[in-house]
N, C-alpha and C positions, 0 to 999 in steps of 0.2 A: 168702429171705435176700437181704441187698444187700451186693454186692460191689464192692469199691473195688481197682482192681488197678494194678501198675507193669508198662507194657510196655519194652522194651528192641532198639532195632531190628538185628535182622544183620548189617546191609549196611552199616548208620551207628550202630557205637559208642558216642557220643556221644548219639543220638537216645532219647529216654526219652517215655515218652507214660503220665498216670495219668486215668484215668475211673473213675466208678460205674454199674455195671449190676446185674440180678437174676439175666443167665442170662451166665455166664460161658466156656463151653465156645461158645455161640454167636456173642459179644462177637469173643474171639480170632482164630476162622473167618474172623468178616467183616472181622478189621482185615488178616488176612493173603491175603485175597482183594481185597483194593482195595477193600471196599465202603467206608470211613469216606476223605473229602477229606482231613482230618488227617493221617492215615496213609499214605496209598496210597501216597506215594512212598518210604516208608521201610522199603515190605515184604523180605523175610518179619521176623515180630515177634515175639521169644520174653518168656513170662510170667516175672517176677522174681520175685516175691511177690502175693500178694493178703490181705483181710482182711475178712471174713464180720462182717457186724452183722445184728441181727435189726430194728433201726427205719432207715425211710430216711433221719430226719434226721439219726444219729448218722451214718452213710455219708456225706453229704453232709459234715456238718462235719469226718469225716478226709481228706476226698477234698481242699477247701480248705484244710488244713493243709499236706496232700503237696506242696500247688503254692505253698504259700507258702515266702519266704526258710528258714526252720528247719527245714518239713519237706522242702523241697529237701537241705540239708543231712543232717539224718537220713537219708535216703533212701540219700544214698552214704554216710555212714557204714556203711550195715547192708548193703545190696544191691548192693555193687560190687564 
């Protein structure tokens, strides 16, 4: 499976972080251990949501939605 997930940072409220991975219990580890530049300073990261596709491309193309102006939007509409 390919997951597309919204992070949410503890420390910074405001801080919102969306990527696609396949292994997602692994992904979150490493965003809350410093291992991703992106991330690291906004650790610890809690999961808001995620959403399971079985093809990469379709992953891909919700992951560019999320980050786009509407699915920004959506996003706090549903997950805030």
């Amino acid at each position: 499976m390919h997951y597309v997930y919204l992070l949410r940072s503890e420390s910074h409220s405001k801080e919102q972080y969306i990527e696609c991975t396949t292994d997602l219990k692994k992904r979150l580890l490493d965003h809350n251990r410093g291992h991703s530049p992106h991330t690291a300073k906004f650790i610890p990261w809690q999961l808001v949501a995620y959403f399971a596709f079985s093809k990469p491309t379709t992953a891909a193309a919700f992951e560019k939605y999320l980050k786009s102006g509407s699915g920004r939007a959506f996003a706090k509409r549903h997950f805030h």
